[in-house]
DSSP file (Angstrom, degrees, kcal/mol; ACC not computed):
  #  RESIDUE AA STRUCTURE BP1 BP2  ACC     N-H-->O    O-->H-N    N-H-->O    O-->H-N    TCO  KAPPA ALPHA  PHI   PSI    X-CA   Y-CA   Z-CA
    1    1 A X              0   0    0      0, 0.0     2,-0.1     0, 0.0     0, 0.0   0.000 360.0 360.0 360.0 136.5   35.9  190.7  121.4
    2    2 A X     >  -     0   0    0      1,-0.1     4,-1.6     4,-0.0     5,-0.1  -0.450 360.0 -87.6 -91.2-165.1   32.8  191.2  123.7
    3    3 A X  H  > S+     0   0    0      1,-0.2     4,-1.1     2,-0.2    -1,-0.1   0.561 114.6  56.1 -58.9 -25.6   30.9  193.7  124.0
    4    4 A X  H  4 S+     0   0    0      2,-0.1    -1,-0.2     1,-0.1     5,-0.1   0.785 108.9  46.7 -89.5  -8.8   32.3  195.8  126.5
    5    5 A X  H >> S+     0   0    0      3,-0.1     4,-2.6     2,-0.1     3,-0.5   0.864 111.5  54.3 -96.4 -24.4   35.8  196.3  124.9
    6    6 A X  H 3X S+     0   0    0     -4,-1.6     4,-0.8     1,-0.2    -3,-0.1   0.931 109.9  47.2 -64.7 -34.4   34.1  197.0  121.4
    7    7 A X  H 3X S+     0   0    0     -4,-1.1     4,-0.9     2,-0.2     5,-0.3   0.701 114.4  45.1 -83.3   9.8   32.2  199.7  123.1
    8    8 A X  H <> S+     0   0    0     -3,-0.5     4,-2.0     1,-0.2     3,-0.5   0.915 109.9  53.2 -96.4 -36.7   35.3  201.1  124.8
    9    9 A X  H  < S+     0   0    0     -4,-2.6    -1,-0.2     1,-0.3    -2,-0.2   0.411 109.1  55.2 -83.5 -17.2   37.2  200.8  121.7
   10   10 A X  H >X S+     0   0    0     -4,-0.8     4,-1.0    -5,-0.2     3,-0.5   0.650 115.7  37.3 -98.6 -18.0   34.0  203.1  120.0
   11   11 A X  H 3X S+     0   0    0     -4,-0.9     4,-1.8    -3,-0.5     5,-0.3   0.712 106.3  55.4-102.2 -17.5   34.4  205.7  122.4
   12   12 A X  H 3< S+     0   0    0     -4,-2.0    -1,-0.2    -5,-0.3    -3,-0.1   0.567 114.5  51.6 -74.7  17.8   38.0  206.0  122.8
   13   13 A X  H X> S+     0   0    0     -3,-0.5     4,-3.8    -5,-0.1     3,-2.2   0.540 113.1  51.3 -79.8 -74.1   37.6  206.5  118.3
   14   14 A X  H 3X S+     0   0    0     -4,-1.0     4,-0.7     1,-0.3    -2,-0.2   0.856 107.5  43.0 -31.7 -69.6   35.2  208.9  119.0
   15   15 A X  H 3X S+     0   0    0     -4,-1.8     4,-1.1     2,-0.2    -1,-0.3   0.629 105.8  60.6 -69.3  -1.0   36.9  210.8  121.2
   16   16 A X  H X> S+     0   0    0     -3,-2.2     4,-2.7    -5,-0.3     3,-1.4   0.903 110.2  48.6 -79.7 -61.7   40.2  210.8  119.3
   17   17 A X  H 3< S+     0   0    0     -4,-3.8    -2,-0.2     1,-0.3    -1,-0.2   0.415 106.5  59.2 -86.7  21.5   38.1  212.6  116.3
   18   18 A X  H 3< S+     0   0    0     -4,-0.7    -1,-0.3    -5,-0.2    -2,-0.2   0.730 117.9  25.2 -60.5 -36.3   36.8  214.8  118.5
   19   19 A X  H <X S+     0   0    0     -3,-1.4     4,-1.6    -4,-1.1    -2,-0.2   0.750 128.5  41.9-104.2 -37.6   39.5  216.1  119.5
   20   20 A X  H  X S+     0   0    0     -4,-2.7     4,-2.3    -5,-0.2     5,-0.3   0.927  99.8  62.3 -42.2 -69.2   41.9  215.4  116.4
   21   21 A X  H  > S+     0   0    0     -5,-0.4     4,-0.6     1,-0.2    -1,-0.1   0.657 107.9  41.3 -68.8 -16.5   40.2  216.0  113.6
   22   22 A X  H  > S+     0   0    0      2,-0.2     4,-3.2     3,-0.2     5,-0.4   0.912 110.2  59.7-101.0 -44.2   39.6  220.0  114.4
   23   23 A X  H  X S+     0   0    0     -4,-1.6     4,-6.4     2,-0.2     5,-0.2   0.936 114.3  40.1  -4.4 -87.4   43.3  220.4  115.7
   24   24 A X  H  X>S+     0   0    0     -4,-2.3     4,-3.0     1,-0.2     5,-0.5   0.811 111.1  50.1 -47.0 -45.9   44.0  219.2  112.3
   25   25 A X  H  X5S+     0   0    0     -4,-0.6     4,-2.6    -5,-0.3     5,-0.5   0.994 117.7  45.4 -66.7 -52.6   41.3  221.1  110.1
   26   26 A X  H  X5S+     0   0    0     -4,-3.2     4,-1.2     1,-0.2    -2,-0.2   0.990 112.7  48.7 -59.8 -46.4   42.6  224.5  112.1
   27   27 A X  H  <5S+     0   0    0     -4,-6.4    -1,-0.2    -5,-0.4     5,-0.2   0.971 123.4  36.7 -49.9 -24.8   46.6  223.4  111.5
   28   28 A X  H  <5S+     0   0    0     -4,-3.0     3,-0.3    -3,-0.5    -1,-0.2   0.884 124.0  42.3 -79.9 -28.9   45.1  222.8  107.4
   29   29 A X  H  <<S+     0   0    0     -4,-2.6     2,-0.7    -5,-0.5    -3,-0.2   0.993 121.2  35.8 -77.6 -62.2   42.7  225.9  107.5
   30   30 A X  S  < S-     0   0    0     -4,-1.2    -1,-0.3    -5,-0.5     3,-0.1  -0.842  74.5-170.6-126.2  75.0   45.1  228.7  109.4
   31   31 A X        -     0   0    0     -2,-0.7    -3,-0.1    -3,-0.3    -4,-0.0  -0.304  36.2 -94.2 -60.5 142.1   49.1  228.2  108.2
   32   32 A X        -     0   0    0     -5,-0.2     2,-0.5     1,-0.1    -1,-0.1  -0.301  42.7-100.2 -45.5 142.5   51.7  230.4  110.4
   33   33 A X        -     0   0    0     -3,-0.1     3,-0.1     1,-0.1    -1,-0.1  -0.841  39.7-119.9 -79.1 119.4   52.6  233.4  109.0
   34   34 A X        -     0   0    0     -2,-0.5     2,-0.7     1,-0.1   113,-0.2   0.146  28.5-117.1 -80.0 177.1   55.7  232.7  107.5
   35   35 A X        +     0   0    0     87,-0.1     2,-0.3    58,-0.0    -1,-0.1  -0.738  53.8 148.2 -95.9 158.5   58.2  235.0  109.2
   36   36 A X        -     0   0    0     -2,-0.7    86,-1.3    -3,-0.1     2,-0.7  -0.940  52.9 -90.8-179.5 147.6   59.7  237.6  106.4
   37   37 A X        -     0   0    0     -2,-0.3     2,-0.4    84,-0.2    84,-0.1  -0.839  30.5-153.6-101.2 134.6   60.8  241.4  106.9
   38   38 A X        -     0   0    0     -2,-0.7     2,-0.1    82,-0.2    82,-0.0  -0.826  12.5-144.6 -97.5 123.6   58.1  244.0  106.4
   39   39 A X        -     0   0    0     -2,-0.4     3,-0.2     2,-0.0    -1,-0.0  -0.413  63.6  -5.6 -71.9 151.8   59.9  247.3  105.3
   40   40 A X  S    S-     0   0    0      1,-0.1     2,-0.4    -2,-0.1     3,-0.1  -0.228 111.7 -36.7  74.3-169.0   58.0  250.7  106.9
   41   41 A X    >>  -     0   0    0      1,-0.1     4,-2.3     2,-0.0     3,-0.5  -0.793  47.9-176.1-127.7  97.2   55.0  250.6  108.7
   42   42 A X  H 3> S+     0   0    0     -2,-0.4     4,-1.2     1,-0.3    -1,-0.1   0.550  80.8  44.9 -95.1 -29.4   52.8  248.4  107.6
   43   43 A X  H 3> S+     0   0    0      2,-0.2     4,-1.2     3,-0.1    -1,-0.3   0.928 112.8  51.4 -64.7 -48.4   49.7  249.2  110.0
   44   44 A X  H <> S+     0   0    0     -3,-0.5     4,-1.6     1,-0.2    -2,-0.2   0.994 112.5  45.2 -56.6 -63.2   50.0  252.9  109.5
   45   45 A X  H  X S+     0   0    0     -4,-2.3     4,-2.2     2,-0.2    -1,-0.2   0.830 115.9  49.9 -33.3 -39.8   50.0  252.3  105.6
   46   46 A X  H  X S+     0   0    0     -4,-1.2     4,-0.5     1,-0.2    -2,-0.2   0.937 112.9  45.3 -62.2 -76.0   46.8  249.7  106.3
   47   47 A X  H  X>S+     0   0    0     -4,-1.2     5,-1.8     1,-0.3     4,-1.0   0.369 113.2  51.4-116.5 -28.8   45.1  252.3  108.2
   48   48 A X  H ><5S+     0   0    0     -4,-1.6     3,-0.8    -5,-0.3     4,-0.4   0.941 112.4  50.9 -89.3 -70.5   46.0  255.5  105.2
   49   49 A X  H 3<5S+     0   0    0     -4,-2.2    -2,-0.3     1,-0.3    -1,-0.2   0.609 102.6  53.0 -83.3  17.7   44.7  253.4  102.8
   50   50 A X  H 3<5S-     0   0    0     -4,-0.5    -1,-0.3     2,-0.2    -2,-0.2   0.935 112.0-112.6 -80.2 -47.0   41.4  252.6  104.4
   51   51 A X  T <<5 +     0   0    0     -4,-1.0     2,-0.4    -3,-0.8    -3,-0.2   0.477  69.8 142.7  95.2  37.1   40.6  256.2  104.9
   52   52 A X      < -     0   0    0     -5,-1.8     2,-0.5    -4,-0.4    -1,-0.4  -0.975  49.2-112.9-118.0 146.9   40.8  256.0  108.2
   53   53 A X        -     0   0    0     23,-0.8     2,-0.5    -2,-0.4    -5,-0.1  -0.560  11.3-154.2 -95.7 138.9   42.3  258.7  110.7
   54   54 A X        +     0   0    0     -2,-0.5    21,-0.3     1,-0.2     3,-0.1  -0.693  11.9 179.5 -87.1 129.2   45.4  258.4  112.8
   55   55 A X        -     0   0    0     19,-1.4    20,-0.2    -2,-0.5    -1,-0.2   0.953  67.9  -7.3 -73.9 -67.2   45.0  260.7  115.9
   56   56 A X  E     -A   74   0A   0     18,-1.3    18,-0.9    19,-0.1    -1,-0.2  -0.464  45.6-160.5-106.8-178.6   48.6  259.6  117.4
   57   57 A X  E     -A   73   0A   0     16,-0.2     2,-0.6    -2,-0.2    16,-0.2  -0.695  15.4-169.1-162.4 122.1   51.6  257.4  117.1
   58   58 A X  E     -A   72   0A   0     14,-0.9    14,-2.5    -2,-0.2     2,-0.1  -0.994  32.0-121.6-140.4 120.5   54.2  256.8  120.3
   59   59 A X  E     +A   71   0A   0     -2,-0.6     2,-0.3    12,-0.2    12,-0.2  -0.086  44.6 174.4 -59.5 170.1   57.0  255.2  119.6
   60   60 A X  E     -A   70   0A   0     10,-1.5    10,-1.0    -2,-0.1     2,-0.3  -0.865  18.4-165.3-175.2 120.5   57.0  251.7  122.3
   61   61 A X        -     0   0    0     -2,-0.3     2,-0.2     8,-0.2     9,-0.1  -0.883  25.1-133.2-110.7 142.1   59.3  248.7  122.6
   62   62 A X        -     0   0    0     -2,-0.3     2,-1.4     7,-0.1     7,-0.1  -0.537  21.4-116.4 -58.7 137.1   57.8  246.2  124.3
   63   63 A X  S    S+     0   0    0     -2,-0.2     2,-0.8     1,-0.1     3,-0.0  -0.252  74.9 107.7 -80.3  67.5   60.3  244.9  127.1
   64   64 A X  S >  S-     0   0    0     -2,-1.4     3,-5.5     1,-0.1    -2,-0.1  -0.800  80.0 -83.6-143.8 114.4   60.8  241.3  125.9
   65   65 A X  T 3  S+     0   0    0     -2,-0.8     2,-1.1     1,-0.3    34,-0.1   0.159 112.9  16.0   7.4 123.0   64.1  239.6  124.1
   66   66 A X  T 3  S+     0   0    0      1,-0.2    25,-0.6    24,-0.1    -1,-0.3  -0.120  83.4 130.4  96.4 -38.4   64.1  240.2  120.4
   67   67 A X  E <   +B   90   0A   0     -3,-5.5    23,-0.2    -2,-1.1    -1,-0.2  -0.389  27.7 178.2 -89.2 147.4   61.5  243.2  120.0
   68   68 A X  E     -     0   0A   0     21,-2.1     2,-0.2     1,-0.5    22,-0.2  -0.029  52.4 -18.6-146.5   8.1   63.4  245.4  118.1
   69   69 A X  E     +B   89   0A   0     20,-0.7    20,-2.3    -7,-0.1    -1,-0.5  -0.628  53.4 164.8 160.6 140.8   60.5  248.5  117.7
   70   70 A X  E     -A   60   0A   0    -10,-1.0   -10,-1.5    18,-0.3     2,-0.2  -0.958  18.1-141.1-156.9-170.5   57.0  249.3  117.9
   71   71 A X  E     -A   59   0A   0     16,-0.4    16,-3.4    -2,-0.3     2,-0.4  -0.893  17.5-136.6-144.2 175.4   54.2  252.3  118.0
   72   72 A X  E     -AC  58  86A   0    -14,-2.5   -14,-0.9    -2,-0.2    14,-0.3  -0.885  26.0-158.0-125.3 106.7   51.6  252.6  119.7
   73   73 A X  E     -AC  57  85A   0     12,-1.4    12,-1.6    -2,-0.4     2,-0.4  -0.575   7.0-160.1 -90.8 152.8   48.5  254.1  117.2
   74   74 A X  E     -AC  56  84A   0    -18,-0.9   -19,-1.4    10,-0.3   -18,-1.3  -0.926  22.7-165.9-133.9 116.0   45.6  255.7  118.5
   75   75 A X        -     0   0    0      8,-1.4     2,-0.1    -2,-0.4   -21,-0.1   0.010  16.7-155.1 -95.1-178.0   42.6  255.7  115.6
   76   76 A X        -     0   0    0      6,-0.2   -23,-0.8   -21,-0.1     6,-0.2  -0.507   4.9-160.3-176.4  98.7   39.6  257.3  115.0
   77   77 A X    >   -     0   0    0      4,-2.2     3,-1.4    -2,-0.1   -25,-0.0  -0.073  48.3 -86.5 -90.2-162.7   36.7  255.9  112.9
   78   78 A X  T 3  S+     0   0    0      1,-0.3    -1,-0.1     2,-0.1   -26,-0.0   0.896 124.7  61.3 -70.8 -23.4   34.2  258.3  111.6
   79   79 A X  T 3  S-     0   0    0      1,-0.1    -1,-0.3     2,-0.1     3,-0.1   0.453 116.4-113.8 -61.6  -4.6   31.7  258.3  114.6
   80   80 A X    <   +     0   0    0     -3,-1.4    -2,-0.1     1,-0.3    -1,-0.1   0.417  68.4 145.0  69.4  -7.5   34.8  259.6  116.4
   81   81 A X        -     0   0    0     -5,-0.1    -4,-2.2     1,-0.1     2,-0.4  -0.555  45.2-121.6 -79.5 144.4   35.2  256.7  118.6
   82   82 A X        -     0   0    0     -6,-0.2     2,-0.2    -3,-0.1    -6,-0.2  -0.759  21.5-163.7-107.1 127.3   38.7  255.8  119.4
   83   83 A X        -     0   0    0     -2,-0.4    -8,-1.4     2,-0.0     2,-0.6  -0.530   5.8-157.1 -98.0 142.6   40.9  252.8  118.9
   84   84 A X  E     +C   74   0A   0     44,-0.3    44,-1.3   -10,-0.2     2,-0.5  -0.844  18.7 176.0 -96.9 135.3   44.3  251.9  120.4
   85   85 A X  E     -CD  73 127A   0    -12,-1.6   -12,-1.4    -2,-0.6    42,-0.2  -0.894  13.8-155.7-149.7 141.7   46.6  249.4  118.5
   86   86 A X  E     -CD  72 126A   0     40,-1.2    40,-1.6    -2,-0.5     2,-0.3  -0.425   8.9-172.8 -66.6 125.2   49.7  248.4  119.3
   87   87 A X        +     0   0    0    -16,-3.4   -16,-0.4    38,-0.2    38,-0.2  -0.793   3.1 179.1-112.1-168.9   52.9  246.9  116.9
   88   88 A X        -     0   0    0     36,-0.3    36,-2.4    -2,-0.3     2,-0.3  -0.742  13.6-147.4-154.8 147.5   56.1  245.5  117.7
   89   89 A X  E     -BE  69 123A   0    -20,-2.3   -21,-2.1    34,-0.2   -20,-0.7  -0.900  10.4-151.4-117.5 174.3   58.7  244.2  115.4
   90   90 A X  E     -B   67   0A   0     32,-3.8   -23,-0.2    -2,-0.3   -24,-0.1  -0.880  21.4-134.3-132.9 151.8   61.1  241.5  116.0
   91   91 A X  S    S+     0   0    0    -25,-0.6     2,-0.2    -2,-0.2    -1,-0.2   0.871  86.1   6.3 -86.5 -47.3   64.4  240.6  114.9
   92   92 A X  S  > S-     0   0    0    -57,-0.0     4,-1.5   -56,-0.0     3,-0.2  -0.753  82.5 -98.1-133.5 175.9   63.9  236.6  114.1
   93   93 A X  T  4 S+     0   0    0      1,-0.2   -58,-0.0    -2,-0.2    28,-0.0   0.137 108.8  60.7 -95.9  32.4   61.2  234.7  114.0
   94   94 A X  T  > S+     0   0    0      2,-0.1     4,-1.1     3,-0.1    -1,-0.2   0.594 106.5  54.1-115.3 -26.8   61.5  232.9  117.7
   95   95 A X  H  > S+     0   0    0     -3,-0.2     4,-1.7     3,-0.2    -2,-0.2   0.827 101.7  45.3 -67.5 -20.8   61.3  235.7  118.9
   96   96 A X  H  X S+     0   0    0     -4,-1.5     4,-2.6     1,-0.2     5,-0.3   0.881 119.6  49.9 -79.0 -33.5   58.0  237.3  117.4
   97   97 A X  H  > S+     0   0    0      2,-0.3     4,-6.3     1,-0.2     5,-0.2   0.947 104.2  54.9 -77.3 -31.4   56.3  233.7  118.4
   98   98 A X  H  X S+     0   0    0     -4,-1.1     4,-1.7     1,-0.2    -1,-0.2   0.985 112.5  48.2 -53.8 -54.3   57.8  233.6  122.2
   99   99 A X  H  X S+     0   0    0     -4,-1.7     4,-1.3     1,-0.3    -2,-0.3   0.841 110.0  47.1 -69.4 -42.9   55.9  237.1  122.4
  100  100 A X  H  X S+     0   0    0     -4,-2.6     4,-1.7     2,-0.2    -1,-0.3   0.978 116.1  53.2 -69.6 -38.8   52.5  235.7  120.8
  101  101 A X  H >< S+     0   0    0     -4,-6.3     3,-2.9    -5,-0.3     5,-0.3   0.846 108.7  42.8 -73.4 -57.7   52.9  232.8  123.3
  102  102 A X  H >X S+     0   0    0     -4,-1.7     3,-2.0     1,-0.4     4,-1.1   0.675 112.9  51.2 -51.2 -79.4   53.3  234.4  126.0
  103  103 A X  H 3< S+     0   0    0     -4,-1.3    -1,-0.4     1,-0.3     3,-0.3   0.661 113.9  53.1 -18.9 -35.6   50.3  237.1  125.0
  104  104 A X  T << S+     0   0    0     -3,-2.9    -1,-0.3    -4,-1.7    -2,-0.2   0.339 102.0  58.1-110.2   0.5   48.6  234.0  124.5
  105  105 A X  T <4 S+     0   0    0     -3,-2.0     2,-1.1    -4,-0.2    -1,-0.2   0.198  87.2  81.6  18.9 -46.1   49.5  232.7  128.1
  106  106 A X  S  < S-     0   0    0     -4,-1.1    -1,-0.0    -5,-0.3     0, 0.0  -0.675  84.3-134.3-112.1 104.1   48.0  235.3  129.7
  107  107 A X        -     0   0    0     -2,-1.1     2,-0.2     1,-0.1    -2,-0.1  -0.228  29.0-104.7 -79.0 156.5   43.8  234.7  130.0
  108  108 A X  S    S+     0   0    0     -4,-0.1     2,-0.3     3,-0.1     5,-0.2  -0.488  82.7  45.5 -69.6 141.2   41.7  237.2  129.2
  109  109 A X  B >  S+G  112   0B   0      3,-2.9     3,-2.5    -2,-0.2     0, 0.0  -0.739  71.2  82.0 118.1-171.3   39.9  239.3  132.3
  110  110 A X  T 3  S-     0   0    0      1,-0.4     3,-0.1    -2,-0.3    -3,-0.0   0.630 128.5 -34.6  88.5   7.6   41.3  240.3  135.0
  111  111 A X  T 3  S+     0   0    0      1,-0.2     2,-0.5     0, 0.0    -1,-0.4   0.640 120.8  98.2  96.7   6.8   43.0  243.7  133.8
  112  112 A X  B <   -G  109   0B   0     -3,-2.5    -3,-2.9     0, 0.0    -1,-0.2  -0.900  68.4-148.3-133.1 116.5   43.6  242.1  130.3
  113  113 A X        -     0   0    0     -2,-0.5     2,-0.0    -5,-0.2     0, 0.0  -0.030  28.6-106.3 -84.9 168.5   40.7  243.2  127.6
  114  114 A X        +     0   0    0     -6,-0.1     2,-0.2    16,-0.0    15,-0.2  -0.429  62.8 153.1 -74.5 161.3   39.8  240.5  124.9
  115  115 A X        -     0   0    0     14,-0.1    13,-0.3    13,-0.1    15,-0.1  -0.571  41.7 -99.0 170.2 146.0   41.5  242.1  122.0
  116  116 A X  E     -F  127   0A   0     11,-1.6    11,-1.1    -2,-0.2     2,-0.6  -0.079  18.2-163.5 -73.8 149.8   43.2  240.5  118.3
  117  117 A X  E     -F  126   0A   0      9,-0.2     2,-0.3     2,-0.0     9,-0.2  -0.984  11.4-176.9-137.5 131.0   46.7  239.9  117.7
  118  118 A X  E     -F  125   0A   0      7,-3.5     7,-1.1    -2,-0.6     2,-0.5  -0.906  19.4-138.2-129.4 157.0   47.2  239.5  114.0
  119  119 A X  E     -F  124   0A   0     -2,-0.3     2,-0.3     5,-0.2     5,-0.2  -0.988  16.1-171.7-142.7 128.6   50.8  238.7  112.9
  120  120 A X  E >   -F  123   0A   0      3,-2.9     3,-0.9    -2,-0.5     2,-0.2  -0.835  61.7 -70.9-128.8  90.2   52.5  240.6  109.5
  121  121 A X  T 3  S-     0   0    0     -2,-0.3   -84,-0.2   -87,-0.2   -88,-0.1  -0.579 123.8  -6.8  82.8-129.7   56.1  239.0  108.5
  122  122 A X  T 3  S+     0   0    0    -86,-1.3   -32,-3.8    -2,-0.2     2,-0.2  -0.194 122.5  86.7-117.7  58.6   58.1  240.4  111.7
  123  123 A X  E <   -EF  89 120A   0     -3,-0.9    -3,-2.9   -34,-0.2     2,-0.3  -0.894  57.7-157.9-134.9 144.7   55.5  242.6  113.1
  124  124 A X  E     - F   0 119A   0    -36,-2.4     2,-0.5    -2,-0.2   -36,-0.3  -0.978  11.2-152.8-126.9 129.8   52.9  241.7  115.4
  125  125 A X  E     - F   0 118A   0     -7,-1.1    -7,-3.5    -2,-0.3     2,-0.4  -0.922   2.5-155.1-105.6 108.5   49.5  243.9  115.8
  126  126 A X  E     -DF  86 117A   0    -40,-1.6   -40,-1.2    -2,-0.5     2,-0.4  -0.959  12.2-155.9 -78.5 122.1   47.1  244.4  118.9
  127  127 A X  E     -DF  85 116A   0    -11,-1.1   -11,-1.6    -2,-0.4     2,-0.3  -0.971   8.8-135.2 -95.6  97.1   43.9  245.2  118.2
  128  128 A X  S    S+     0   0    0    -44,-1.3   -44,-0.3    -2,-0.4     2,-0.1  -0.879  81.2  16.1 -32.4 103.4   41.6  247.1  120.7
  129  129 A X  S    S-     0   0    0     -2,-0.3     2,-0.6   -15,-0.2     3,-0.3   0.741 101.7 -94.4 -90.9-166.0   39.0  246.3  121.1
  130  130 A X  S    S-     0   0    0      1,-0.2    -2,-0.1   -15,-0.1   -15,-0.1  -0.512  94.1 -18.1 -95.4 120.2   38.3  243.0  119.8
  131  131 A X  S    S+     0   0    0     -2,-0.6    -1,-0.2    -4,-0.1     2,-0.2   0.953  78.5 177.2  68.3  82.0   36.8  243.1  116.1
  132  132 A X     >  -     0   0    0     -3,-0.3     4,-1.3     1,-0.1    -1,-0.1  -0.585  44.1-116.2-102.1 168.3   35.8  246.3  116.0
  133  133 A X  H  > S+     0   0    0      2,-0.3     4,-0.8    -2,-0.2    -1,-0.1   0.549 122.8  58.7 -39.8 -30.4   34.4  247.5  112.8
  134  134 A X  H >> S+     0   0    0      2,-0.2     3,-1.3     3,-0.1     4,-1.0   0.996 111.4  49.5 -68.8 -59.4   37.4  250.0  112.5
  135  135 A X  H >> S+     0   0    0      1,-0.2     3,-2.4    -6,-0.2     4,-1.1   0.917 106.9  49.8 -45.2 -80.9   39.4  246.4  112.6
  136  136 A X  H 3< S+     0   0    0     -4,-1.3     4,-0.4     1,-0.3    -1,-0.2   0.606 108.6  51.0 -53.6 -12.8   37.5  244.8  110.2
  137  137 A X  H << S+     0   0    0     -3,-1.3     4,-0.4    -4,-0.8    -1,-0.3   0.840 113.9  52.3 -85.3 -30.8   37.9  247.9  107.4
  138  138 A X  H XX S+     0   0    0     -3,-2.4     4,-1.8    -4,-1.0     3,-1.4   0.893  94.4  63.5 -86.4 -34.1   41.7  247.6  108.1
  139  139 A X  H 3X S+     0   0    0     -4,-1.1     4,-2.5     2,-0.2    -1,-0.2   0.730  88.6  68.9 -64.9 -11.9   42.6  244.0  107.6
  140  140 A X  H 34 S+     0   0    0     -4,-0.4    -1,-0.2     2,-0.2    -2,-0.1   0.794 108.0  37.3 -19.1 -55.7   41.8  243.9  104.2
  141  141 A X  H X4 S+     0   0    0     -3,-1.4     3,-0.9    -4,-0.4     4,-0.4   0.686 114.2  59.2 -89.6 -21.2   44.8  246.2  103.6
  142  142 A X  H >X S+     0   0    0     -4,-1.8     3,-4.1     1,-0.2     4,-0.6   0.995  99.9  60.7 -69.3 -62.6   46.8  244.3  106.4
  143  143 A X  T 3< S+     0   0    0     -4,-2.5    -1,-0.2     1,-0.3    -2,-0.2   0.250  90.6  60.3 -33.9 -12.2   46.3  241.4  104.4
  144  144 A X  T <4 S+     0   0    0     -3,-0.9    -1,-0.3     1,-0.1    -2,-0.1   0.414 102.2  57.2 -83.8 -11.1   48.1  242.4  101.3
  145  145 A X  T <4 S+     0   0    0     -3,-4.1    -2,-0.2    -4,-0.4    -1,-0.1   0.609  86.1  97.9 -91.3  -1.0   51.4  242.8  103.4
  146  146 A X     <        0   0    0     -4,-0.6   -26,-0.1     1,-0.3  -113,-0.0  -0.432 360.0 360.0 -78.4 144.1   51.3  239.2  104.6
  147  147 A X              0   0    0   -113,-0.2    -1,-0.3    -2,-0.1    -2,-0.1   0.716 360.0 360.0  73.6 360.0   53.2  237.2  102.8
């Protein structure tokens, strides 16, 4: 080998475990949520046992294949500022994942605010806006329905 194919053959390595090697650590770090049916309403329930207050709830289906229910919550931390988040459920689990790609499809700007999509069984939650403090008191209790 000379020198020029060894050095093509070190960056074409290189770039394979640039681009590999984090793929893989996210695919090890951050499994799917497997898909499983959540009885109830598993955000309202996160959001009562934070101590946090619900202003509203309007019923919502989303129009897309499979979604099979949602609400639409309006929140309220103590400062009074107010949050909206959205569920949906789905009847099987190709459908709740078409609906996160597609949400996930669709770049942020542009009439579409940044904003968290967290996935419970066969409910999916948008969070407005993204990380909020209000969010970060409620996934703690979201996190005991997964799974």
């Amino acid at each position: 080998m000379n020198e020029v194919d060894t050095t093509t053959w070190t960056v074409f390595l290189i770039l394979i475990l640039v681009i590999l090697l984090p793929i893989g650590w996210i695919m090890v770090v951050l499994p799917a949520e497997p898909y499983h049916v959540v009885q109830g309403e598993p955000l309202r329930e996160a959001v009562e046992n934070s101590g946090i207050h619900i202003v509203s709830a309007i019923d919502y289906n989303l129009p897309i294949s499979g979604a099979t229910g949602g609400k639409i919550y309006t929140i309220s931390d103590i400062n009074g500022n107010l949050f909206t988040i959205h569920t949906q459920s789905f009847d099987s689990v190709e459908s709740r994942d078409a609906a996160i790609q597609l949400h996930n499809a669709q770049s942020a700007g542009r009439g579409k605010p940044v904003e968290d999509v967290m996935v419970v069984g066969n409910h999916i939650i948008y969070a407005k806006p993204h990380m909020s403090e209000i969010i970060r008191q409620v996934l703690p209790e979201l996190q005991k329905k997964r799974a």
